[in-house]
VOGU-3710 file (C-alpha; in Angstrom, 3 decimals, decimal comma):
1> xxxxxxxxxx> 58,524/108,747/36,590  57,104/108,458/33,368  53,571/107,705/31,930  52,527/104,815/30,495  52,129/104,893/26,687  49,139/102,241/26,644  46,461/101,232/29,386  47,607/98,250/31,825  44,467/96,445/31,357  41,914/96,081/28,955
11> xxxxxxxxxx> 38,412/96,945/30,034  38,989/98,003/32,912  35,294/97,771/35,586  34,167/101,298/36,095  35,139/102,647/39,545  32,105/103,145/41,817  32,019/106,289/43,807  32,481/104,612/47,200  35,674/103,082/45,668  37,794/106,071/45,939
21> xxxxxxxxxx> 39,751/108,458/48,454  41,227/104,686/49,481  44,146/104,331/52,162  47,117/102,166/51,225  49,809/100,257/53,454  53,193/98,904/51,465  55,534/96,676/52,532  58,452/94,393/51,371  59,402/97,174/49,029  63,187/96,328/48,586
31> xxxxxxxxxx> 63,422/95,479/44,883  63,144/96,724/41,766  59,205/95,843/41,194  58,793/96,938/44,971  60,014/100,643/43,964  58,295/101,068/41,114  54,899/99,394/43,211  55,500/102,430/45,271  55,332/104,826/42,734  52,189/103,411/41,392
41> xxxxxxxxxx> 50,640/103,944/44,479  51,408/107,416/45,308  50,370/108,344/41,168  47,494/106,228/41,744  44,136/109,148/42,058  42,698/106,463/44,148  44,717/106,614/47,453  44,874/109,248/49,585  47,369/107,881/51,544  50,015/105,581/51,136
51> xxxxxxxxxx> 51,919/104,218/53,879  55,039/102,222/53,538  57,425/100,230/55,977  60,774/101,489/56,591  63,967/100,702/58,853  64,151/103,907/61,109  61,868/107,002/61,518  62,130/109,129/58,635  60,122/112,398/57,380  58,542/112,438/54,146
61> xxxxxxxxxx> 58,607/115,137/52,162  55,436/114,164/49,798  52,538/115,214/51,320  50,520/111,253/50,627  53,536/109,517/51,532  53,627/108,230/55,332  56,999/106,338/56,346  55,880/103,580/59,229  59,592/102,790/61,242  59,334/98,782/61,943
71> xxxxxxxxxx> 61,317/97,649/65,066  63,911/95,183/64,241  62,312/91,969/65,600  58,641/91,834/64,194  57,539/89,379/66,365  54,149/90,425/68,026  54,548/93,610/66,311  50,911/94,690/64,703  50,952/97,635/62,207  48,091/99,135/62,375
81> xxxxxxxxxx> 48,903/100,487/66,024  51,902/102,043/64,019  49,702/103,533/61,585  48,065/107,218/61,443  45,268/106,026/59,556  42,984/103,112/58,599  43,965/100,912/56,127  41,758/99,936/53,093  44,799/97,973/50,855  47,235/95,928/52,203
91> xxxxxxxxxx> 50,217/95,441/49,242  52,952/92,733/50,310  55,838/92,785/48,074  58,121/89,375/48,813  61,304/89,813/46,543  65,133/89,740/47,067  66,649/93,279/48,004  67,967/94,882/44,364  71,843/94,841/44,561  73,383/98,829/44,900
101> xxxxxxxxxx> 76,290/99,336/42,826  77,252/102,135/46,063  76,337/99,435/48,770  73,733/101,461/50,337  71,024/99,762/52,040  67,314/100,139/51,079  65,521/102,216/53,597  62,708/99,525/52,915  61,701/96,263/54,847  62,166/93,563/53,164
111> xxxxxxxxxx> 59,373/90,639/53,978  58,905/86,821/54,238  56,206/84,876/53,122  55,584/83,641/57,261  55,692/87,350/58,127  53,499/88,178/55,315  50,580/86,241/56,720  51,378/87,477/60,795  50,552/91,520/59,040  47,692/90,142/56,711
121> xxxxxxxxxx> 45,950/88,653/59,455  46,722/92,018/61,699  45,765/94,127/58,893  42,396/91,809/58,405  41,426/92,536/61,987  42,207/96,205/61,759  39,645/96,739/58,882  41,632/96,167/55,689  39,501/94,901/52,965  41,809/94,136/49,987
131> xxxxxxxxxx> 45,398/92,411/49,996  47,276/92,023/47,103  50,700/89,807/47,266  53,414/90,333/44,888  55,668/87,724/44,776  58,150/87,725/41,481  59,791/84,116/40,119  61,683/83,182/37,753  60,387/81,696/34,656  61,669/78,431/34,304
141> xxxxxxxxxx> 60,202/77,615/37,561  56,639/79,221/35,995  56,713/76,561/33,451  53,978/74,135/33,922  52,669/75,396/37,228  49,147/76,236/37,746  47,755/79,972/38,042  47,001/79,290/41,784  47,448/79,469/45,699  50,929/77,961/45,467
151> xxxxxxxxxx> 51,770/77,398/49,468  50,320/76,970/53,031  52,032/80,793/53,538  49,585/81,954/50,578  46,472/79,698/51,744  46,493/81,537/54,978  46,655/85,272/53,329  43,638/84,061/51,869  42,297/82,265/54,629  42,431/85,992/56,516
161> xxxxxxxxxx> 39,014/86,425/54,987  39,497/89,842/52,590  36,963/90,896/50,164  39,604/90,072/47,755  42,868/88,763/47,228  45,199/89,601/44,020  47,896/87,493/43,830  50,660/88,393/41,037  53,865/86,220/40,017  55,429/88,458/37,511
171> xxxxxxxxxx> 58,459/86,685/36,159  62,267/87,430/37,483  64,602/88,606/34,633  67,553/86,757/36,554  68,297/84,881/40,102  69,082/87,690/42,837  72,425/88,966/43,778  74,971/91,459/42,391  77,954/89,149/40,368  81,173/89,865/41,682
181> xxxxxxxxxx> 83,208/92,067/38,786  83,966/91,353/35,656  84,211/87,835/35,333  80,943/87,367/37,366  79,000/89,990/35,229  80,177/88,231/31,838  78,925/85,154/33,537  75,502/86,495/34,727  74,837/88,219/31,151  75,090/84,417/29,635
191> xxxxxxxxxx> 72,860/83,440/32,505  70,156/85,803/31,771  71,083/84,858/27,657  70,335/81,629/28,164  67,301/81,735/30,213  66,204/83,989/27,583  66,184/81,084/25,251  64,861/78,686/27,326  61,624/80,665/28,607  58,733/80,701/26,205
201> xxxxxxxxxx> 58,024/84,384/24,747  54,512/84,515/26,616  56,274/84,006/29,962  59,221/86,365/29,597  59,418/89,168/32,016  57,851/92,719/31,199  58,957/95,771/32,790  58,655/96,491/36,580  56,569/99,512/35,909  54,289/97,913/33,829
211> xxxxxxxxxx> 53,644/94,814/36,150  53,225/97,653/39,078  50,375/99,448/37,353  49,143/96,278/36,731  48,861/94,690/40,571  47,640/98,658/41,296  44,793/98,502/38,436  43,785/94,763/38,816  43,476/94,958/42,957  40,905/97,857/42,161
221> xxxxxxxxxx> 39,067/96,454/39,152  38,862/92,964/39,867  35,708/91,220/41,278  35,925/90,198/45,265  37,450/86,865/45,402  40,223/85,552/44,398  42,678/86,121/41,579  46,395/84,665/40,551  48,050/86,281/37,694  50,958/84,631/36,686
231> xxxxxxxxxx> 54,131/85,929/34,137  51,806/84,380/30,785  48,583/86,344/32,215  50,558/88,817/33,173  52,228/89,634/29,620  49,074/88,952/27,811  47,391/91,537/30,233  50,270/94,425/29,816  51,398/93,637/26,300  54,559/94,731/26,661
241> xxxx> 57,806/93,870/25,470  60,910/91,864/27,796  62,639/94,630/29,581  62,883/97,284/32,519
//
Protein backbone atom coordinates (compact mmCIF):
# COMPACT_ATOMS: atom_id res chain seq x y z
CA UNK A 1 0.00 0.00 0.00
CA UNK A 2 1.44 3.06 -1.02
CA UNK A 3 1.07 6.80 0.00
CA UNK A 4 -0.53 9.23 -1.73
CA UNK A 5 1.73 11.77 -3.51
CA UNK A 6 -0.86 14.79 -3.13
CA UNK A 7 -3.76 15.47 -0.52
CA UNK A 8 -7.35 13.99 -1.58
CA UNK A 9 -9.04 17.14 -0.87
CA UNK A 10 -8.36 20.60 -0.77
CA UNK A 11 -8.95 22.37 2.50
CA UNK A 12 -9.73 19.94 4.29
CA UNK A 13 -12.17 21.21 7.93
CA UNK A 14 -9.91 20.79 10.88
CA UNK A 15 -10.74 17.64 12.90
CA UNK A 16 -12.24 18.46 16.31
CA UNK A 17 -10.98 16.47 19.20
CA UNK A 18 -14.23 14.58 19.82
CA UNK A 19 -13.94 13.49 16.13
CA UNK A 20 -11.38 10.90 16.61
CA UNK A 21 -10.66 7.27 18.08
CA UNK A 22 -13.96 6.59 15.61
CA UNK A 23 -15.31 2.89 15.03
CA UNK A 24 -15.91 1.79 11.45
CA UNK A 25 -18.25 -1.04 9.91
CA UNK A 26 -17.52 -2.05 5.95
CA UNK A 27 -19.48 -3.84 3.82
CA UNK A 28 -20.05 -4.73 0.08
CA UNK A 29 -16.31 -4.83 -0.24
CA UNK A 30 -16.03 -7.20 -3.33
CA UNK A 31 -14.45 -4.95 -5.96
CA UNK A 32 -11.67 -3.24 -6.79
CA UNK A 33 -12.73 0.32 -5.11
CA UNK A 34 -14.19 -1.90 -2.19
CA UNK A 35 -10.47 -3.25 -1.44
CA UNK A 36 -8.75 -0.38 -1.68
CA UNK A 37 -11.92 1.41 0.67
CA UNK A 38 -10.66 -1.10 3.10
CA UNK A 39 -7.30 -0.14 3.16
CA UNK A 40 -8.18 3.43 3.62
CA UNK A 41 -9.87 2.63 6.56
CA UNK A 42 -7.51 0.59 8.46
CA UNK A 43 -4.51 3.57 7.38
CA UNK A 44 -7.02 6.00 8.33
CA UNK A 45 -5.53 7.54 12.23
CA UNK A 46 -9.13 8.14 12.78
CA UNK A 47 -10.62 4.61 13.39
CA UNK A 48 -9.79 2.50 15.91
CA UNK A 49 -11.58 -0.17 14.65
CA UNK A 50 -12.67 -1.29 11.48
CA UNK A 51 -15.02 -3.98 11.02
CA UNK A 52 -15.83 -5.59 7.76
CA UNK A 53 -18.41 -8.29 6.48
CA UNK A 54 -17.19 -11.54 5.41
CA UNK A 55 -18.58 -15.08 4.20
CA UNK A 56 -17.38 -17.44 7.09
CA UNK A 57 -15.61 -16.81 10.47
CA UNK A 58 -12.18 -15.89 9.93
CA UNK A 59 -9.23 -14.53 12.33
CA UNK A 60 -7.56 -11.43 11.58
CA UNK A 61 -4.25 -11.05 11.97
CA UNK A 62 -4.17 -6.98 12.13
CA UNK A 63 -4.78 -5.98 15.37
CA UNK A 64 -7.83 -2.94 14.05
CA UNK A 65 -9.19 -5.28 11.68
CA UNK A 66 -12.44 -7.24 12.97
CA UNK A 67 -13.92 -9.88 10.35
CA UNK A 68 -18.00 -9.97 11.08
CA UNK A 69 -19.15 -13.76 9.41
CA UNK A 70 -22.75 -12.87 7.72
CA UNK A 71 -25.14 -15.91 7.54
CA UNK A 72 -26.12 -16.70 4.09
CA UNK A 73 -29.73 -15.41 4.04
CA UNK A 74 -29.66 -11.76 5.50
CA UNK A 75 -33.07 -11.53 6.01
CA UNK A 76 -33.85 -10.23 9.62
CA UNK A 77 -30.26 -10.40 10.21
CA UNK A 78 -29.11 -6.99 12.23
CA UNK A 79 -25.31 -6.36 12.49
CA UNK A 80 -24.75 -4.71 15.21
CA UNK A 81 -25.72 -7.86 17.44
CA UNK A 82 -22.77 -9.37 15.33
CA UNK A 83 -20.55 -6.68 16.22
CA UNK A 84 -17.87 -6.37 19.22
CA UNK A 85 -18.18 -2.81 19.29
CA UNK A 86 -20.31 0.29 18.58
CA UNK A 87 -20.38 1.62 15.40
CA UNK A 88 -19.74 5.36 14.59
CA UNK A 89 -19.39 4.92 10.37
CA UNK A 90 -21.36 2.85 8.43
CA UNK A 91 -19.44 2.48 4.68
CA UNK A 92 -21.71 0.52 2.03
CA UNK A 93 -19.82 -0.35 -0.96
CA UNK A 94 -22.52 -1.58 -3.90
CA UNK A 95 -20.25 -2.76 -6.88
CA UNK A 96 -19.94 -5.95 -9.05
CA UNK A 97 -17.45 -8.63 -7.52
CA UNK A 98 -13.79 -7.92 -9.43
CA UNK A 99 -13.24 -10.96 -11.78
CA UNK A 100 -10.05 -13.43 -10.34
CA UNK A 101 -7.89 -14.54 -13.01
CA UNK A 102 -7.45 -17.96 -10.30
CA UNK A 103 -11.34 -18.12 -9.76
CA UNK A 104 -11.16 -17.64 -6.14
CA UNK A 105 -13.99 -16.13 -4.46
CA UNK A 106 -13.79 -12.85 -2.44
CA UNK A 107 -13.98 -13.56 1.21
CA UNK A 108 -16.19 -10.28 1.11
CA UNK A 109 -20.08 -9.76 0.97
CA UNK A 110 -21.10 -8.37 -1.74
CA UNK A 111 -24.38 -5.93 -1.17
CA UNK A 112 -27.61 -4.68 -2.86
CA UNK A 113 -28.95 -1.44 -2.86
CA UNK A 114 -32.50 -3.07 -0.91
CA UNK A 115 -30.09 -4.69 1.56
CA UNK A 116 -28.16 -1.60 1.87
CA UNK A 117 -31.04 0.32 3.39
CA UNK A 118 -32.35 -3.04 5.79
CA UNK A 119 -28.29 -2.49 7.61
CA UNK A 120 -28.49 1.43 7.37
CA UNK A 121 -31.61 1.54 9.13
CA UNK A 122 -30.17 -1.31 11.74
CA UNK A 123 -27.02 0.50 11.99
CA UNK A 124 -29.15 3.98 12.55
CA UNK A 125 -30.89 2.39 15.51
CA UNK A 126 -27.74 0.92 16.94
CA UNK A 127 -26.07 4.41 17.28
CA UNK A 128 -24.26 4.96 13.98
CA UNK A 129 -24.01 8.53 13.13
CA UNK A 130 -22.42 8.76 9.64
CA UNK A 131 -23.13 6.52 6.43
CA UNK A 132 -21.38 6.91 3.46
CA UNK A 133 -22.59 4.84 0.17
CA UNK A 134 -20.28 4.04 -2.54
CA UNK A 135 -21.85 3.13 -5.47
CA UNK A 136 -19.44 3.20 -8.82
CA UNK A 137 -21.16 3.76 -12.60
CA UNK A 138 -20.15 3.98 -15.59
CA UNK A 139 -19.70 7.21 -17.29
CA UNK A 140 -21.82 7.35 -20.10
CA UNK A 141 -24.66 6.76 -17.87
CA UNK A 142 -23.11 9.94 -15.58
CA UNK A 143 -23.66 12.12 -18.49
CA UNK A 144 -26.34 14.59 -17.87
CA UNK A 145 -27.55 13.27 -14.55
CA UNK A 146 -27.84 15.40 -11.59
CA UNK A 147 -25.33 15.24 -8.47
CA UNK A 148 -28.23 13.79 -6.35
CA UNK A 149 -30.34 11.08 -4.40
CA UNK A 150 -30.76 9.00 -7.55
CA UNK A 151 -33.43 6.15 -6.22
CA UNK A 152 -36.15 5.26 -3.61
CA UNK A 153 -33.15 2.61 -2.28
CA UNK A 154 -30.92 5.89 -1.71
CA UNK A 155 -33.94 8.18 -0.38
CA UNK A 156 -34.42 5.74 2.39
CA UNK A 157 -30.48 5.56 3.48
CA UNK A 158 -31.10 9.05 3.90
CA UNK A 159 -34.39 8.92 5.24
CA UNK A 160 -32.57 6.68 8.26
CA UNK A 161 -31.94 10.05 9.82
CA UNK A 162 -27.75 10.16 10.12
CA UNK A 163 -25.93 13.22 10.98
CA UNK A 164 -24.67 12.88 7.55
CA UNK A 165 -24.80 11.08 4.48
CA UNK A 166 -21.81 10.98 1.74
CA UNK A 167 -22.86 9.63 -1.23
CA UNK A 168 -20.00 8.95 -3.98
CA UNK A 169 -20.52 7.72 -7.76
CA UNK A 170 -16.99 7.40 -8.86
CA UNK A 171 -17.03 6.40 -12.48
CA UNK A 172 -16.56 2.53 -13.74
CA UNK A 173 -13.52 2.12 -16.10
CA UNK A 174 -15.58 -0.74 -17.94
CA UNK A 175 -19.03 -2.88 -17.52
CA UNK A 176 -18.31 -5.87 -14.97
CA UNK A 177 -17.28 -9.31 -15.84
CA UNK A 178 -14.04 -11.11 -16.81
CA UNK A 179 -14.11 -11.53 -21.07
CA UNK A 180 -13.75 -14.94 -21.98
CA UNK A 181 -9.94 -15.38 -23.60
CA UNK A 182 -8.50 -13.90 -26.18
CA UNK A 183 -11.02 -12.92 -28.47
CA UNK A 184 -13.18 -11.52 -25.57
CA UNK A 185 -10.20 -9.51 -24.05
CA UNK A 186 -9.35 -7.91 -27.61
CA UNK A 187 -13.00 -7.12 -27.61
CA UNK A 188 -13.27 -5.60 -24.07
CA UNK A 189 -9.91 -3.46 -24.64
CA UNK A 190 -11.94 -1.70 -27.74
CA UNK A 191 -14.81 -1.44 -25.32
CA UNK A 192 -13.01 0.39 -22.70
CA UNK A 193 -11.14 2.38 -26.05
CA UNK A 194 -14.10 3.54 -27.10
CA UNK A 195 -15.78 4.59 -24.02
CA UNK A 196 -12.65 6.36 -23.51
CA UNK A 197 -13.54 8.56 -26.38
CA UNK A 198 -16.89 8.99 -25.76
CA UNK A 199 -16.68 10.14 -21.93
CA UNK A 200 -15.75 13.74 -21.40
CA UNK A 201 -12.12 14.12 -19.69
CA UNK A 202 -13.76 15.64 -16.40
CA UNK A 203 -15.84 12.46 -15.97
CA UNK A 204 -13.24 9.80 -16.70
CA UNK A 205 -12.45 7.44 -13.95
CA UNK A 206 -9.46 8.13 -11.43
CA UNK A 207 -7.82 5.51 -9.56
CA UNK A 208 -9.57 3.29 -6.91
CA UNK A 209 -7.18 4.43 -4.29
CA UNK A 210 -7.60 7.83 -4.87
CA UNK A 211 -11.53 7.81 -4.93
CA UNK A 212 -11.12 5.60 -1.50
CA UNK A 213 -9.20 8.29 0.35
CA UNK A 214 -11.53 10.46 -0.98
CA UNK A 215 -15.11 8.84 0.40
CA UNK A 216 -12.66 8.24 3.77
CA UNK A 217 -11.59 12.13 3.92
CA UNK A 218 -14.92 13.71 2.68
CA UNK A 219 -17.29 11.43 5.23
CA UNK A 220 -15.01 13.05 8.03
CA UNK A 221 -14.65 16.61 6.77
CA UNK A 222 -17.84 17.31 5.34
CA UNK A 223 -20.62 19.34 7.12
CA UNK A 224 -23.75 17.10 8.58
CA UNK A 225 -26.17 16.78 5.84
CA UNK A 226 -26.10 15.64 2.82
CA UNK A 227 -23.54 15.30 0.06
CA UNK A 228 -23.40 13.49 -3.64
CA UNK A 229 -20.13 13.48 -5.33
CA UNK A 230 -20.30 12.34 -8.63
CA UNK A 231 -17.20 11.08 -11.28
CA UNK A 232 -16.84 15.26 -12.51
CA UNK A 233 -16.73 16.31 -8.61
CA UNK A 234 -15.01 13.56 -7.95
CA UNK A 235 -11.95 14.17 -10.48
CA UNK A 236 -11.97 17.82 -9.86
CA UNK A 237 -11.69 16.95 -6.05
CA UNK A 238 -8.67 14.22 -6.47
CA UNK A 239 -6.99 15.66 -9.53
CA UNK A 240 -5.78 12.75 -10.71
CA UNK A 241 -5.16 11.24 -13.88
CA UNK A 242 -7.56 8.07 -15.68
CA UNK A 243 -6.15 4.93 -14.26
CA UNK A 244 -5.77 2.28 -11.33
Amino acid sequence: MTVPRRPVLAEPRPQAAGERGRNAFLIGNVGRLGGELLDALLESPRYVRVAVAVRKPMRSHIWKLEPVAVPPTREGWDPAKALTVPVDDLFLCIEPERASFWKVATPYVALTSREAVAIARAMRAAGARRVALLTPMEALHQMGMMAAIRDVDELAIHQCGFERMLVLRPSEEAPAGAPAGFFGAIGALVTRTLASYMTPRRQQPVRARQAAQAAVEALATMEDGLQVIDAARLRELVGDPMGS
